[in-house]
C-alpha positions as CSV (number, residue, x, y, z in Angstrom):
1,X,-11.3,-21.5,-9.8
2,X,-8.6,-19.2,-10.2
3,X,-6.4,-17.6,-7.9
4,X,-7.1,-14.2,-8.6
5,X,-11.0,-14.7,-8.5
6,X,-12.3,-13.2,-5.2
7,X,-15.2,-14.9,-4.3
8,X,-18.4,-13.0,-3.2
9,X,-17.5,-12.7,0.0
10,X,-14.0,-11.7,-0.3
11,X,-14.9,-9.3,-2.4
12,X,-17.2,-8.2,0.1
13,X,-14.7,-7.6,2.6
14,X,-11.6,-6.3,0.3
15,X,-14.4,-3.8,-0.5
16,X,-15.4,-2.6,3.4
17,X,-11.6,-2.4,3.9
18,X,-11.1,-0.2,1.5
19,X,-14.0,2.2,2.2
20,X,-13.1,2.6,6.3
21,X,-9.6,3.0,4.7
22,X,-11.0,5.9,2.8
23,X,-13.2,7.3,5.9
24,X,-10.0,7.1,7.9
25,X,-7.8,9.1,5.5
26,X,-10.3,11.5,5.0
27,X,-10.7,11.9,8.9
28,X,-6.9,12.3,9.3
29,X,-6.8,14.8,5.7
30,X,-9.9,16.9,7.4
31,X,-7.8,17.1,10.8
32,X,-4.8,18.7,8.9
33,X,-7.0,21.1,6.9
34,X,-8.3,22.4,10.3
35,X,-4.9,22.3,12.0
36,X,-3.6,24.4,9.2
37,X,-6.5,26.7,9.3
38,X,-6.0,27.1,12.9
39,X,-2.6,27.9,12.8
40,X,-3.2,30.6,10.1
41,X,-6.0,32.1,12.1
42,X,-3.9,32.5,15.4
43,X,-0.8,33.9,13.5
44,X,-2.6,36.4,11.8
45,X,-4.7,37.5,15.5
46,X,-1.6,36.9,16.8
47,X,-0.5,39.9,14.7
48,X,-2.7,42.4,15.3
49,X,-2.9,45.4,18.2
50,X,-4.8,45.2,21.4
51,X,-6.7,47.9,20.1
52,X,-7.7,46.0,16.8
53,X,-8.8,42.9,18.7
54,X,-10.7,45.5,21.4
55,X,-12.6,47.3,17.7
56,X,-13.8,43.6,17.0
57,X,-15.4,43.1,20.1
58,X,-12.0,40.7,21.4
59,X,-9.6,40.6,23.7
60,X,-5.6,38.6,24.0
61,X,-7.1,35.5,25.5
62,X,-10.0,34.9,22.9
63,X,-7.4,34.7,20.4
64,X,-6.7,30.7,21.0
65,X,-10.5,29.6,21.6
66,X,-11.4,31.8,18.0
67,X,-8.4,30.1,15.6
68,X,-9.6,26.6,17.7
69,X,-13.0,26.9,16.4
70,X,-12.3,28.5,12.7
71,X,-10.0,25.3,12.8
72,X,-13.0,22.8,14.1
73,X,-15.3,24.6,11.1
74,X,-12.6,23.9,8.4
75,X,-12.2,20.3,9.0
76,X,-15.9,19.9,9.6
77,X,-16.3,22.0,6.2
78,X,-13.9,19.8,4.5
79,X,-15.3,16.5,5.9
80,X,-19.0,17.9,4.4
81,X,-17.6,18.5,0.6
């Protein structure tokens, strides 16, 4: 046998490996897409008037919890394509 022939089974395994590789870096890729989405999401509330948060039916202290979950969508978002 040669020594570059996998056999079955090592094959096999180089093969899981590389798939919970993938499933990790997509995990870790998804996570940064959400962070970056949340950041976005709370500068831009961050920059807007009391009085434009109060016309869309928010207040000062929504502002984190709202660009946490537009965050939590994007990576789940991402994660689904």
């Amino acid at each position: 046998m040669h020594a570059a022939t996998l056999t079955g089974a090592a094959r096999s395994r180089k093969t899981a490996t590389n798939n919970a590789n993938h499933g990790l870096l997509l995990r870790v890729r998804a996570y940064f897409a959400g962070r970056r989405i949340e950041r976005r999401t709370l500068e831009e509330l961050n920059m807007t008037t009391d009085r434009e948060l109060a016309d869309l039916g928010l207040s000062r202290y929504d502002v984190p919890r709202i660009a946490a979950l537009a965050g939590r969508q994007a990576a789940e978002k991402f994660l689904a394509a």
